[in-house]
PQR file of N, CA, C, O and H, with PARSE charges and radii, in Angstrom:
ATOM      1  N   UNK A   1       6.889   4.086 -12.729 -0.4000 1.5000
ATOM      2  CA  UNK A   1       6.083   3.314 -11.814 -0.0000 2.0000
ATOM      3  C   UNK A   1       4.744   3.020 -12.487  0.5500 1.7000
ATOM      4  O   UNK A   1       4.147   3.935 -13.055 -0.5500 1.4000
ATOM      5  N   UNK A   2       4.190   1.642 -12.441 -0.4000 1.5000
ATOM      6  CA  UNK A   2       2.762   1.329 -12.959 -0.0000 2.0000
ATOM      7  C   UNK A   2       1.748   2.159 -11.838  0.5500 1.7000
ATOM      8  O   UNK A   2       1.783   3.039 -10.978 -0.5500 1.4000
ATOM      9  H   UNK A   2       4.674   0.898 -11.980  0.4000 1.0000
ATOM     10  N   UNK A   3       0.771   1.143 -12.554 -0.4000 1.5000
ATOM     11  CA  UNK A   3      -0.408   1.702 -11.558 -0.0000 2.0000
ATOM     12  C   UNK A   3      -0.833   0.778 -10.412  0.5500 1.7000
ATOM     13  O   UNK A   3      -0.607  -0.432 -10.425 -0.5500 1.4000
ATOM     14  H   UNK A   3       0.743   0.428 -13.253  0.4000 1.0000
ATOM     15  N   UNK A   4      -1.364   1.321  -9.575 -0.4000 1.5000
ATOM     16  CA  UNK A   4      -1.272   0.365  -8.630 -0.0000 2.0000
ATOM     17  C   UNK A   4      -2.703  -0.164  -8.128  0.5500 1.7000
ATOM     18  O   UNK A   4      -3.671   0.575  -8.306 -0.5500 1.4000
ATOM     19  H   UNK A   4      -1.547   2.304  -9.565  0.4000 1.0000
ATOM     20  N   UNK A   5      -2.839  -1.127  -7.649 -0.4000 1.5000
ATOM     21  CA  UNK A   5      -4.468  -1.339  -7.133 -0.0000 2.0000
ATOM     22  C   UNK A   5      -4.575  -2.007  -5.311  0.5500 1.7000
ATOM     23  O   UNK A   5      -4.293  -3.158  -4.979 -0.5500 1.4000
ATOM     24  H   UNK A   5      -2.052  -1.727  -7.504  0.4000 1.0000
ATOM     25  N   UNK A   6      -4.915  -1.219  -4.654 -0.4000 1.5000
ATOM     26  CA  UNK A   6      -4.987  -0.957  -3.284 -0.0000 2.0000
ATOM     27  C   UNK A   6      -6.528  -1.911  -2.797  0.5500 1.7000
ATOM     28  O   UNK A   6      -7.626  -1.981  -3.349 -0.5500 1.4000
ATOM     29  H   UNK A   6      -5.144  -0.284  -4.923  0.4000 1.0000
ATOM     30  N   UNK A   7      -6.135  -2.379  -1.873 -0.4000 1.5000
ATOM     31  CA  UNK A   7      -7.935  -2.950  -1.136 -0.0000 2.0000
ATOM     32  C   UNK A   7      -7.483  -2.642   0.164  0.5500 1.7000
ATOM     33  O   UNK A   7      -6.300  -2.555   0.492 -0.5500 1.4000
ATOM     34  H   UNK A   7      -5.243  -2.322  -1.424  0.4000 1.0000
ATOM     35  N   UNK A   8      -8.582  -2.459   0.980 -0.4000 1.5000
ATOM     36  CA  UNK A   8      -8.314  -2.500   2.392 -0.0000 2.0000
ATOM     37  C   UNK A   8      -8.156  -4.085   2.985  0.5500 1.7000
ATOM     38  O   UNK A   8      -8.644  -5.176   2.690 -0.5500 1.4000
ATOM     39  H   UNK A   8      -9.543  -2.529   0.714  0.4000 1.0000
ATOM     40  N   UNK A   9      -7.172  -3.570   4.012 -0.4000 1.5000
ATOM     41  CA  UNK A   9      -6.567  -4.678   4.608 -0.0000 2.0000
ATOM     42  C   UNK A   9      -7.374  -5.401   5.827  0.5500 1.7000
ATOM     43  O   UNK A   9      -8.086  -6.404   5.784 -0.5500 1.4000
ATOM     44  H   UNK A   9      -6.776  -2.684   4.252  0.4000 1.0000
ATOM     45  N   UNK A  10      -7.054  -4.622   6.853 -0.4000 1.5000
ATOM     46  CA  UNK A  10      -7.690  -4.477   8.059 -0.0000 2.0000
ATOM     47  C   UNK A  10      -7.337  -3.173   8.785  0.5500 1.7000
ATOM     48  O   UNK A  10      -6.513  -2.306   8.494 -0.5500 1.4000
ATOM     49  H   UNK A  10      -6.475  -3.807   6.888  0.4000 1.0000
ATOM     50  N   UNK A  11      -8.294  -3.293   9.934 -0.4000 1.5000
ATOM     51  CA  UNK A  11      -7.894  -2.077  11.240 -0.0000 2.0000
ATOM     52  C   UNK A  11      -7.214  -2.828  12.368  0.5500 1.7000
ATOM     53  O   UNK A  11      -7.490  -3.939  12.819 -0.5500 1.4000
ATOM     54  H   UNK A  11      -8.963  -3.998  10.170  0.4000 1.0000
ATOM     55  N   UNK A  12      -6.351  -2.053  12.691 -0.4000 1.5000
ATOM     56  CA  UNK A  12      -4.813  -2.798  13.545 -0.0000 2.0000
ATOM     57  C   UNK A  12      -5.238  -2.156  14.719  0.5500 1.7000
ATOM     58  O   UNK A  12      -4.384  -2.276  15.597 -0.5500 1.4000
ATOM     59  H   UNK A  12      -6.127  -1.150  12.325  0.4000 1.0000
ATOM     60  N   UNK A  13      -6.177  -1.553  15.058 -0.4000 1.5000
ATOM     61  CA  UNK A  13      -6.528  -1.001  16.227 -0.0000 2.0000
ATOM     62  C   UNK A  13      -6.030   0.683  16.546  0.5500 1.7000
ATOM     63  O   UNK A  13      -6.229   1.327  17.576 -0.5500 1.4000
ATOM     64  H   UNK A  13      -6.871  -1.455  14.345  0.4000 1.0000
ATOM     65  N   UNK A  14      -5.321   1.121  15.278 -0.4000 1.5000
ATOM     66  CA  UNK A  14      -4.592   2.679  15.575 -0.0000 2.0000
ATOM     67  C   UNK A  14      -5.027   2.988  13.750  0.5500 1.7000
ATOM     68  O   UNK A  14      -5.562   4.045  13.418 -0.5500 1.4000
ATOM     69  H   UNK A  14      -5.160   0.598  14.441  0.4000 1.0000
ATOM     70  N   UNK A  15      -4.788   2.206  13.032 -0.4000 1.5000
ATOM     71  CA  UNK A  15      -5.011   2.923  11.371 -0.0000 2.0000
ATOM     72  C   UNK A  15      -5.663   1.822  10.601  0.5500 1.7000
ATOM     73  O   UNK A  15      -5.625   0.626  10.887 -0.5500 1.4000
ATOM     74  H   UNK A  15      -4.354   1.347  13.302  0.4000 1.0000
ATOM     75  N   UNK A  16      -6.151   2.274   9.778 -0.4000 1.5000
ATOM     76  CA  UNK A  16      -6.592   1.336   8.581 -0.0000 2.0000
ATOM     77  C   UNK A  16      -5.384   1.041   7.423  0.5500 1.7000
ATOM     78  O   UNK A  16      -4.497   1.829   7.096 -0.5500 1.4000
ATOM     79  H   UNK A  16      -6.182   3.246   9.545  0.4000 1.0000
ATOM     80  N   UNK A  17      -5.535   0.137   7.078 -0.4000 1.5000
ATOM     81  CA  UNK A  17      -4.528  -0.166   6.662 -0.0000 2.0000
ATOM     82  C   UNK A  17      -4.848  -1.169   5.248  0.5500 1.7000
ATOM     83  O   UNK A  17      -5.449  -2.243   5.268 -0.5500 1.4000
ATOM     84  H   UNK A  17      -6.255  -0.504   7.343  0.4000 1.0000
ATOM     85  N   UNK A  18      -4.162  -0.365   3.835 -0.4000 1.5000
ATOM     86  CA  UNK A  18      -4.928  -0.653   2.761 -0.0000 2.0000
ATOM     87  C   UNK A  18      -3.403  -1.023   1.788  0.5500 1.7000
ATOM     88  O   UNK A  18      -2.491  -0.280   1.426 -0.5500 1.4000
ATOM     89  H   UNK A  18      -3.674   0.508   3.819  0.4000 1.0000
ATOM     90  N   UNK A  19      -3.653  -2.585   1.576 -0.4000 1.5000
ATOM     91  CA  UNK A  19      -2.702  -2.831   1.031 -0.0000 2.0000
ATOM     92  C   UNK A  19      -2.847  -2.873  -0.630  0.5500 1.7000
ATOM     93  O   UNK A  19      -3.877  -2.466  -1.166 -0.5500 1.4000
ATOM     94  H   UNK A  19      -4.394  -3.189   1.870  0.4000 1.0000
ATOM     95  N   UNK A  20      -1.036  -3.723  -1.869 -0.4000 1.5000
ATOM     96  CA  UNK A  20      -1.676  -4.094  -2.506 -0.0000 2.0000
ATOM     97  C   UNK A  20      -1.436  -5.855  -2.772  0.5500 1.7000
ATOM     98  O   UNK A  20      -1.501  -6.691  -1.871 -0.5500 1.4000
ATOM     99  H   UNK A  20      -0.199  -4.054  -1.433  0.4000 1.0000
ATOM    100  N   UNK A  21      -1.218  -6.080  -3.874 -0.4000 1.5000
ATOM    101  CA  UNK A  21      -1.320  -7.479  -3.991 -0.0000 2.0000
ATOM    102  C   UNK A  21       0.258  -7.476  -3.257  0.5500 1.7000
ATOM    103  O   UNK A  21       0.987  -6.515  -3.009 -0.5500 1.4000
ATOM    104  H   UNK A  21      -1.165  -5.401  -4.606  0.4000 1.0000
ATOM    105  N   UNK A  22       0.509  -9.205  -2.976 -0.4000 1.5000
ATOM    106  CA  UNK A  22       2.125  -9.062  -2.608 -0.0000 2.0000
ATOM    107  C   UNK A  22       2.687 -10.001  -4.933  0.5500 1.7000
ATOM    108  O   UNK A  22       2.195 -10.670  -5.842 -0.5500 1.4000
ATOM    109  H   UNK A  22      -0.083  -9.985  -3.177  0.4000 1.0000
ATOM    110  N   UNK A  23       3.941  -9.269  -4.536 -0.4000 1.5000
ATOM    111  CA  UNK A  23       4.796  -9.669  -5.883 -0.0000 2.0000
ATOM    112  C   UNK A  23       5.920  -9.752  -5.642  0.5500 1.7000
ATOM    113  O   UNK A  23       6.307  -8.888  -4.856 -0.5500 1.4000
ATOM    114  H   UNK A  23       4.341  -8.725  -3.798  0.4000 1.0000
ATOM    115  N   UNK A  24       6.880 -10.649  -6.085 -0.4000 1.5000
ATOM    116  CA  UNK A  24       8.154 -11.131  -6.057 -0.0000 2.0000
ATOM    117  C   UNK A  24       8.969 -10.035  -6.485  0.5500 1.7000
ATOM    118  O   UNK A  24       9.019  -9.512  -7.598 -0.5500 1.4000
ATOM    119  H   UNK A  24       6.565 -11.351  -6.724  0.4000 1.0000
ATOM    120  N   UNK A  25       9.664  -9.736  -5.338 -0.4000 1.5000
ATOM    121  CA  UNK A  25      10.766  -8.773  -5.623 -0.0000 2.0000
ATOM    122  C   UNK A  25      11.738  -9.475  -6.725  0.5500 1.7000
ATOM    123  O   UNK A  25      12.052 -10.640  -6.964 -0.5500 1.4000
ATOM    124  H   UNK A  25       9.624 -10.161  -4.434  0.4000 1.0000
ATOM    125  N   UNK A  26      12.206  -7.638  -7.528 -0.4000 1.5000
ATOM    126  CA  UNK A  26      13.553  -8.710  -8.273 -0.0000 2.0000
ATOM    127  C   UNK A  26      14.702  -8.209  -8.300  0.5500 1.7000
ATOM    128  O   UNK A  26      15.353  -7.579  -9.134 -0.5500 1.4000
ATOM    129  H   UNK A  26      11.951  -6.691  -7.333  0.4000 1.0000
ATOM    130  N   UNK A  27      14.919  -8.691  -6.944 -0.4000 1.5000
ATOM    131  CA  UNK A  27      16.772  -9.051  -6.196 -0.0000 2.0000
ATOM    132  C   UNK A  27      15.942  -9.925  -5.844  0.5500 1.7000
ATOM    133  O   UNK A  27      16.627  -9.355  -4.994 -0.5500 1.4000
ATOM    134  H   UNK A  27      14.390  -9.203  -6.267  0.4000 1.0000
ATOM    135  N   UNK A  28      15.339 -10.555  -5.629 -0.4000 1.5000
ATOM    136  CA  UNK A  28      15.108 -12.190  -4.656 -0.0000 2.0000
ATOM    137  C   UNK A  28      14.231 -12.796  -4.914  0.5500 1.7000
ATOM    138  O   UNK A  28      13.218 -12.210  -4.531 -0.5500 1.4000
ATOM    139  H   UNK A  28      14.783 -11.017  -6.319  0.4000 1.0000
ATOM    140  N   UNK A  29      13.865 -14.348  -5.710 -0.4000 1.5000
ATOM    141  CA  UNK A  29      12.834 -14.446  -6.342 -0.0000 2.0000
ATOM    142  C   UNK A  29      11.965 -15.393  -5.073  0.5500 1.7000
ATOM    143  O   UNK A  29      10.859 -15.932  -5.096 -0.5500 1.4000
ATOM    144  H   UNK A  29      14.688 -14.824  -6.021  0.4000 1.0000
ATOM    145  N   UNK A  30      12.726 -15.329  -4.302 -0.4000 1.5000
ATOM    146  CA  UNK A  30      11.856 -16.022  -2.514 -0.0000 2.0000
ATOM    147  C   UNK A  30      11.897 -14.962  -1.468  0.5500 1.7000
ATOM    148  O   UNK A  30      12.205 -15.224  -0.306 -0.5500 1.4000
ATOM    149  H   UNK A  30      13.625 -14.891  -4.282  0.4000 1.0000
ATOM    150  N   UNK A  31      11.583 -13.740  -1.886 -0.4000 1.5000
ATOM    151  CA  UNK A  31      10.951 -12.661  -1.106 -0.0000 2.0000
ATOM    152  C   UNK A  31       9.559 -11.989  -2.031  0.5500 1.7000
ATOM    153  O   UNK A  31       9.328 -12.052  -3.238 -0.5500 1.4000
ATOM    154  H   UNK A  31      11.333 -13.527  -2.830  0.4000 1.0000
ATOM    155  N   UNK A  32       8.972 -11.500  -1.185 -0.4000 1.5000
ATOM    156  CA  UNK A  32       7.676 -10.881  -1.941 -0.0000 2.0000
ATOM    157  C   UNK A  32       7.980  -8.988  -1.185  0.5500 1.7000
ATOM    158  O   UNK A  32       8.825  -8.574  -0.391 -0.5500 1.4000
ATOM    159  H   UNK A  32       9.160 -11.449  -0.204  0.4000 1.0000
ATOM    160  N   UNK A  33       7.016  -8.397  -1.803 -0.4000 1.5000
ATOM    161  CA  UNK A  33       6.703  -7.485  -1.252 -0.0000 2.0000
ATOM    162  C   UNK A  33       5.289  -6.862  -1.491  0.5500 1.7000
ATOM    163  O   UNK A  33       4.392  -7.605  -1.891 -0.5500 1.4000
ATOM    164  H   UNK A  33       6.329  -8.733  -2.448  0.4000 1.0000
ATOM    165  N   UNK A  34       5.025  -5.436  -1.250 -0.4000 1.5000
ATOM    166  CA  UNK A  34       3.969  -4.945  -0.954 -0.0000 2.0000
ATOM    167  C   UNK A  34       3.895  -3.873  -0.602  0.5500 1.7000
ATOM    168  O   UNK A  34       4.858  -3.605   0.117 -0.5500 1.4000
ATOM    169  H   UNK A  34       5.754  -4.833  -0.925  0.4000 1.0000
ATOM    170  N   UNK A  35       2.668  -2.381  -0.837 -0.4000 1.5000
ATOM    171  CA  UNK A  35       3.260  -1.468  -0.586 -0.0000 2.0000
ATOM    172  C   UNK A  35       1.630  -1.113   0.525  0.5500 1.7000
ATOM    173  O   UNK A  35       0.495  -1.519   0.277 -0.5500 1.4000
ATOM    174  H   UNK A  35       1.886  -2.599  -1.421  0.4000 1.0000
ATOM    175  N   UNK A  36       1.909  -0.568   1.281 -0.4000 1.5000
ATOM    176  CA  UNK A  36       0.781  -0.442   1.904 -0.0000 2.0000
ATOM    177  C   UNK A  36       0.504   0.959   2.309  0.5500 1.7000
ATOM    178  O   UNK A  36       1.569   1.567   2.414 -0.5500 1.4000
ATOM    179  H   UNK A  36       2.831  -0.238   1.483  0.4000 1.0000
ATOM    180  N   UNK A  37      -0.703   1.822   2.621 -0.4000 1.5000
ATOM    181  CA  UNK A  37      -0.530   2.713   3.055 -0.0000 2.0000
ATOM    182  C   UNK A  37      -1.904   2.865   4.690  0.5500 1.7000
ATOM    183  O   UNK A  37      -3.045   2.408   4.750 -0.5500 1.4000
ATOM    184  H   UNK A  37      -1.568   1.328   2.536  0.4000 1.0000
ATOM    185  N   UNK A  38      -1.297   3.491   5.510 -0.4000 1.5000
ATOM    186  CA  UNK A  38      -1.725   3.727   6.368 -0.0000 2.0000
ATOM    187  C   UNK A  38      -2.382   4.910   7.188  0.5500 1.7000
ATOM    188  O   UNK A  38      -1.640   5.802   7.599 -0.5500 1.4000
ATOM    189  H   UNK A  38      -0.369   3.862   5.461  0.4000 1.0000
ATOM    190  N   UNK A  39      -3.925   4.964   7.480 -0.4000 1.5000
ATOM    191  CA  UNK A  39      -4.694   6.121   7.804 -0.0000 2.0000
ATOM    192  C   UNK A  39      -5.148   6.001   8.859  0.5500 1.7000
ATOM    193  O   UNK A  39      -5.877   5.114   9.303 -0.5500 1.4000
ATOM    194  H   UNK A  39      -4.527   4.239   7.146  0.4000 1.0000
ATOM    195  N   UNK A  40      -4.630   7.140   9.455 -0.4000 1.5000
ATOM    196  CA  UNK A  40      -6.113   6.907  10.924 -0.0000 2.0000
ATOM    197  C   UNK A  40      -7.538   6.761  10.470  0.5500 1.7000
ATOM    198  O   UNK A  40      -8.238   5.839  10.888 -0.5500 1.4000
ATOM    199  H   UNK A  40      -4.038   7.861   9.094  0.4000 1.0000
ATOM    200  N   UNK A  41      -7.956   7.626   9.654 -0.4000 1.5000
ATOM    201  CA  UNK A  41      -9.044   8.014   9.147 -0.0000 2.0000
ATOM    202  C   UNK A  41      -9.529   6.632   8.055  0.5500 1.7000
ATOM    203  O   UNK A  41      -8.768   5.679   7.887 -0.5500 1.4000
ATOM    204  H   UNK A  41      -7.387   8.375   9.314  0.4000 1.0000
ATOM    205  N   UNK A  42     -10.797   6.715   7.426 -0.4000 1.5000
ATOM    206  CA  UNK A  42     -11.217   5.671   6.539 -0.0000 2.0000
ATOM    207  C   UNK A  42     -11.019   6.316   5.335  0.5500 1.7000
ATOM    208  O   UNK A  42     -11.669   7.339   5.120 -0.5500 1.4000
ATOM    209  H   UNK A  42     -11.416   7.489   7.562  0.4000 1.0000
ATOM    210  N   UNK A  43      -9.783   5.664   4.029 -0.4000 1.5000
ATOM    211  CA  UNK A  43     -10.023   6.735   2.933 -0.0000 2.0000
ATOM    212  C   UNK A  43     -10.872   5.433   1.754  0.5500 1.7000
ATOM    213  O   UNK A  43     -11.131   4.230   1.764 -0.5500 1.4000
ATOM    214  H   UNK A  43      -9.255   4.834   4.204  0.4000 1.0000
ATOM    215  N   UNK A  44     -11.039   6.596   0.868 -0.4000 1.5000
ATOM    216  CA  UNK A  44     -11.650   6.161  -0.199 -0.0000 2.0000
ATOM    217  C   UNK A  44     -10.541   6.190  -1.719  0.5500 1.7000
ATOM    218  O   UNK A  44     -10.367   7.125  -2.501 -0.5500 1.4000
ATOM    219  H   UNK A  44     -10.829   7.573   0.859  0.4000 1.0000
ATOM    220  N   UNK A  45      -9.852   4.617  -1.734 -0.4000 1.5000
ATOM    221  CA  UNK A  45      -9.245   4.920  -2.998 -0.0000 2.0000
ATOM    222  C   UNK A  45      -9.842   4.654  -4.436  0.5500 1.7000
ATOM    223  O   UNK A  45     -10.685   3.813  -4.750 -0.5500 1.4000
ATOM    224  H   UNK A  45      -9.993   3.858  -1.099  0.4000 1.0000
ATOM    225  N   UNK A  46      -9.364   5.340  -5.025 -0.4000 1.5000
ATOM    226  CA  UNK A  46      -9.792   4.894  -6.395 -0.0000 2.0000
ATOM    227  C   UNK A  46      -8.909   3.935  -6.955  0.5500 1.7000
ATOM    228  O   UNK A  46      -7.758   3.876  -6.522 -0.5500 1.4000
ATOM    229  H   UNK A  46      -8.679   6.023  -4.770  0.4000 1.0000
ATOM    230  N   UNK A  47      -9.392   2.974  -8.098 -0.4000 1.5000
ATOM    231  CA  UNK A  47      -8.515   1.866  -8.434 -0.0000 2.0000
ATOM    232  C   UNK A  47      -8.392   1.780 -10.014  0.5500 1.7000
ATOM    233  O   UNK A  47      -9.488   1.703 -10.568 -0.5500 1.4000
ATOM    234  H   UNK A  47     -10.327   3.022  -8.449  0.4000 1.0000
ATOM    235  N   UNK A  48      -7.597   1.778 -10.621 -0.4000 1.5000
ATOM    236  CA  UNK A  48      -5.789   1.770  -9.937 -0.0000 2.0000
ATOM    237  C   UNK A  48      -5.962   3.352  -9.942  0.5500 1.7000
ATOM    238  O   UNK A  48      -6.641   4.282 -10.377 -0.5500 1.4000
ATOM    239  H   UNK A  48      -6.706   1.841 -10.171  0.4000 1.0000
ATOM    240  N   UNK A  49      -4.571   2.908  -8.938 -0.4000 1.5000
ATOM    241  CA  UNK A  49      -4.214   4.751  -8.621 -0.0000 2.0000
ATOM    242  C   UNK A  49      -2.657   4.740  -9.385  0.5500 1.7000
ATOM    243  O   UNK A  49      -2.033   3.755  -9.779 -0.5500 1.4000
ATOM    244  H   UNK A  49      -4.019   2.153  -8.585  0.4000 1.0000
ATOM    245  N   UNK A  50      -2.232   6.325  -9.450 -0.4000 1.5000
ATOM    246  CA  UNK A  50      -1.229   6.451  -9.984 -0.0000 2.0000
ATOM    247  C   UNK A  50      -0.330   6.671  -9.100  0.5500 1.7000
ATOM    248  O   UNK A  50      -0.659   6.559  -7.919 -0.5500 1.4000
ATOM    249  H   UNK A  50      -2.740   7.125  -9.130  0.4000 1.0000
ATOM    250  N   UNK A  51       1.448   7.152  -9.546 -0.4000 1.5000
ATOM    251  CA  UNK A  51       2.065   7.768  -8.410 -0.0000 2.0000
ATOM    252  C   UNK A  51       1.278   9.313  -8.271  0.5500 1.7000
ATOM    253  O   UNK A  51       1.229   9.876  -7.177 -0.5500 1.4000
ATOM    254  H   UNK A  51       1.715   7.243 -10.506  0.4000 1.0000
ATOM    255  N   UNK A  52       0.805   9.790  -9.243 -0.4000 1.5000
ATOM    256  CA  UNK A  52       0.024  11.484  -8.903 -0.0000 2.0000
ATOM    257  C   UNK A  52      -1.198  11.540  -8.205  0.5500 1.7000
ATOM    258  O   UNK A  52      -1.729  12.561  -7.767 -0.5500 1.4000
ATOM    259  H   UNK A  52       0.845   9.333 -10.132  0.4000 1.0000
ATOM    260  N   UNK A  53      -1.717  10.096  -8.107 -0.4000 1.5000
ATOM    261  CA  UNK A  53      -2.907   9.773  -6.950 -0.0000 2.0000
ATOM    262  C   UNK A  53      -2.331   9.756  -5.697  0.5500 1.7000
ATOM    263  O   UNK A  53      -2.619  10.372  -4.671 -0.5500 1.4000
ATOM    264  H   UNK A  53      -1.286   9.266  -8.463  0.4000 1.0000
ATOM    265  N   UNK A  54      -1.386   8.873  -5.971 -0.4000 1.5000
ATOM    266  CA  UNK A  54      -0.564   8.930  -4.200 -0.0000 2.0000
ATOM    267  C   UNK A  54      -0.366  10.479  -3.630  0.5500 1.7000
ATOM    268  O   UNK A  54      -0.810  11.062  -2.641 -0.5500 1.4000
ATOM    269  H   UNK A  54      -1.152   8.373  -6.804  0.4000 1.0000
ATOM    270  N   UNK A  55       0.749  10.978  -5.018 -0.4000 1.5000
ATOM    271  CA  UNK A  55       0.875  12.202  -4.075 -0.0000 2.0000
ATOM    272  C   UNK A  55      -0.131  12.991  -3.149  0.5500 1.7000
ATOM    273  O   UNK A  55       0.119  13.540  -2.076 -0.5500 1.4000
ATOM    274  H   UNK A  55       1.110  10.504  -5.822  0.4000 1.0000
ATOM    275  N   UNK A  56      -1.968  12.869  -4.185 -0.4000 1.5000
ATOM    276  CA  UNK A  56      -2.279  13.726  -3.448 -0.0000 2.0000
ATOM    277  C   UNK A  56      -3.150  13.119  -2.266  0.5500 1.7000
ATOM    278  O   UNK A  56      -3.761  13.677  -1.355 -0.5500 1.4000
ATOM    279  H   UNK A  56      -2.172  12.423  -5.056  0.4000 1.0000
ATOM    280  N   UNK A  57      -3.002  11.852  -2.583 -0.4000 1.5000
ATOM    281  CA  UNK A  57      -3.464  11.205  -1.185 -0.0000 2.0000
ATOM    282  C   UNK A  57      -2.531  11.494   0.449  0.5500 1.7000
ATOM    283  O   UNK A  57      -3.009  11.483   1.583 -0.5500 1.4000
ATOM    284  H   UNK A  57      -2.506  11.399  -3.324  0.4000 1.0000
ATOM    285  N   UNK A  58      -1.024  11.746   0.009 -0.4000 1.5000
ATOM    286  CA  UNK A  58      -0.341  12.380   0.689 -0.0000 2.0000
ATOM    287  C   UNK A  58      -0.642  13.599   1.094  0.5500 1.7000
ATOM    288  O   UNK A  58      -1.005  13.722   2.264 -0.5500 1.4000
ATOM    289  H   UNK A  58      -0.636  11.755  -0.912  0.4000 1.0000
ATOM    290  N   UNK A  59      -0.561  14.838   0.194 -0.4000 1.5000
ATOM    291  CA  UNK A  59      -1.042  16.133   0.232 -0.0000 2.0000
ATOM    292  C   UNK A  59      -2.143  16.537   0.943  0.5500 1.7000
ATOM    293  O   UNK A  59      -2.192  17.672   1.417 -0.5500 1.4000
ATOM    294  H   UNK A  59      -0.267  14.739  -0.756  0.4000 1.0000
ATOM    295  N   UNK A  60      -3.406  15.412   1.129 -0.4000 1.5000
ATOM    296  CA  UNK A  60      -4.499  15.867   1.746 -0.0000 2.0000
ATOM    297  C   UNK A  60      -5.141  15.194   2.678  0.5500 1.7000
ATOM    298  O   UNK A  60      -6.337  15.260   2.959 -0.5500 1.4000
ATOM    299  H   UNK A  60      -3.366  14.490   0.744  0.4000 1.0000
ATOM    300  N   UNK A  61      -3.750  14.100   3.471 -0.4000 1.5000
ATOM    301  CA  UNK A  61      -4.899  12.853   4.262 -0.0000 2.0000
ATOM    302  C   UNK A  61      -3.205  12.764   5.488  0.5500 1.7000
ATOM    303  O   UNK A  61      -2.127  13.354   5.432 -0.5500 1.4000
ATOM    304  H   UNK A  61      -2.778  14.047   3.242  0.4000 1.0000
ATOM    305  N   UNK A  62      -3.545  12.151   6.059 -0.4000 1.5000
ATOM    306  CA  UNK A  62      -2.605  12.274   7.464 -0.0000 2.0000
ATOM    307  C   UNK A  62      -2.026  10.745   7.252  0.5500 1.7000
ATOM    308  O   UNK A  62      -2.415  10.016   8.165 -0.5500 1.4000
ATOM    309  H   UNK A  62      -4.421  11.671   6.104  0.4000 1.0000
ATOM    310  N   UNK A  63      -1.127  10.010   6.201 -0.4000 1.5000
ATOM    311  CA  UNK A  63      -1.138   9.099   5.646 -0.0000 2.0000
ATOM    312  C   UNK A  63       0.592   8.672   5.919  0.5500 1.7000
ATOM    313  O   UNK A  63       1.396   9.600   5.995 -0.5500 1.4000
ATOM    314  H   UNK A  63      -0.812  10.602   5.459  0.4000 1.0000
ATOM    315  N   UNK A  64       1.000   7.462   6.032 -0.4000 1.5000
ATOM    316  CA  UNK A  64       1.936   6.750   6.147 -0.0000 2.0000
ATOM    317  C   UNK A  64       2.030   5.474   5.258  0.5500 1.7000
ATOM    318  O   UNK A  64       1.319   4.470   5.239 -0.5500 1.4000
ATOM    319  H   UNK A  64       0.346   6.708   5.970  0.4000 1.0000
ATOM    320  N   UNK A  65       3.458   5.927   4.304 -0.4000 1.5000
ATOM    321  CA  UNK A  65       3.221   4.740   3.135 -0.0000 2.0000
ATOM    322  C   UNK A  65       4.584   3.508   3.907  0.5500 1.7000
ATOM    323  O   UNK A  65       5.284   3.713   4.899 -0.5500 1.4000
ATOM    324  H   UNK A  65       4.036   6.743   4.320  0.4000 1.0000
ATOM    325  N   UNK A  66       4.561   2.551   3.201 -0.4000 1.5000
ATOM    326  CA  UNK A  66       5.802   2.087   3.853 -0.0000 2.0000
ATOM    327  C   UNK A  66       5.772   1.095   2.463  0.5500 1.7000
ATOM    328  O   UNK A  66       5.285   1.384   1.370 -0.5500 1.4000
ATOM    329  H   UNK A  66       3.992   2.384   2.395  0.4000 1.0000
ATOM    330  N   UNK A  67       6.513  -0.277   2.900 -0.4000 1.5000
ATOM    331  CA  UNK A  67       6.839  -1.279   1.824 -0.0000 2.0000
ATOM    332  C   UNK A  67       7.286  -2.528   2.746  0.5500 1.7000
ATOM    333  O   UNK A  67       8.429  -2.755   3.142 -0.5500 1.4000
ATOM    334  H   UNK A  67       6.908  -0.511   3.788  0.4000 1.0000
ATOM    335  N   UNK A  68       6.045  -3.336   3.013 -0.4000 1.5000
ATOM    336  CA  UNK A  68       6.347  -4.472   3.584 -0.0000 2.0000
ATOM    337  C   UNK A  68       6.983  -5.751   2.899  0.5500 1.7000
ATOM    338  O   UNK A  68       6.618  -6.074   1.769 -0.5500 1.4000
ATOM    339  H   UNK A  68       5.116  -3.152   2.691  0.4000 1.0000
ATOM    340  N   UNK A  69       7.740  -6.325   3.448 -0.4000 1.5000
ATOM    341  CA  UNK A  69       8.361  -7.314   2.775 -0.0000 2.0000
ATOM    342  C   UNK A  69       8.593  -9.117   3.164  0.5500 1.7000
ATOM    343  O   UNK A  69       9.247  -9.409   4.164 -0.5500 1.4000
ATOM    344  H   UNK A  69       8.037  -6.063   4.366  0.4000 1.0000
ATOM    345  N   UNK A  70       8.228  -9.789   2.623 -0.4000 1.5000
ATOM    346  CA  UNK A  70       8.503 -11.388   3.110 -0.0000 2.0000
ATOM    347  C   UNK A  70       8.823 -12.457   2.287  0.5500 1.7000
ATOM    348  O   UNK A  70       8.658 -12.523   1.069 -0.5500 1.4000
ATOM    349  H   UNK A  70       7.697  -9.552   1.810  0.4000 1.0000
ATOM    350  N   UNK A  71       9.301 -13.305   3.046 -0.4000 1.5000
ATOM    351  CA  UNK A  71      10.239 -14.405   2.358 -0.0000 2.0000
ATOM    352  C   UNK A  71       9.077 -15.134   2.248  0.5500 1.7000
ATOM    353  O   UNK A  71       8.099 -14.970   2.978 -0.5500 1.4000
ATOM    354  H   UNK A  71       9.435 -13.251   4.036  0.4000 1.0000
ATOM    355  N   UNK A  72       9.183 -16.176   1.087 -0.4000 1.5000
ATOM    356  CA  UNK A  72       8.451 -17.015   0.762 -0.0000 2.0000
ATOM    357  C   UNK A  72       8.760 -18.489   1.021  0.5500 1.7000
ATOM    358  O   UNK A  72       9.885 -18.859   0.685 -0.5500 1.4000
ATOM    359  H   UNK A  72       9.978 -16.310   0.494  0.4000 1.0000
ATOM    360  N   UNK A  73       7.715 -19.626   1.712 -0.4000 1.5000
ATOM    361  CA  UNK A  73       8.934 -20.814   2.430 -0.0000 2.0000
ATOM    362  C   UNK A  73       7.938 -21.620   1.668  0.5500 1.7000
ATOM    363  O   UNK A  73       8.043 -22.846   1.619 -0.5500 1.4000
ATOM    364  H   UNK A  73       6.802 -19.325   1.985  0.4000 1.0000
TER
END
């Protein structure tokens, strides 16, 4: 896995929510994706982060990662 570079997104009214760029998946070159992660709390990432940044952003923050995805028209 590269490194990744995160900005905050917006507040959805329950978490902050800090995405990264979107990039063309490859199984589908008219879908994108994106990996985002989600805090109640306000975090502070550093940029780029690694997967061993994630972990411990996991390890020490009340955090929900996911992987949003969209077609491109």
């Amino acid at each position: 896995m590269q490194n990744m570079y995160f900005s905050f997104e917006r507040h959805d009214g329950l978490a902050h929510l800090y995405a990264t760029q979107w990039r063309i998946t490859t199984l589908d070159h008219r879908s994108e994706m994106r990996l985002v992660i989600k805090s109640v709390e306000p975090l502070t990432l550093m940029s780029p982060m690694n997967p061993s940044d994630l972990t411990q952003i996991r390890q020490q923050h009340d955090v929900t990662f996911c992987t949003e995805y969209r077609t491109i028209r």
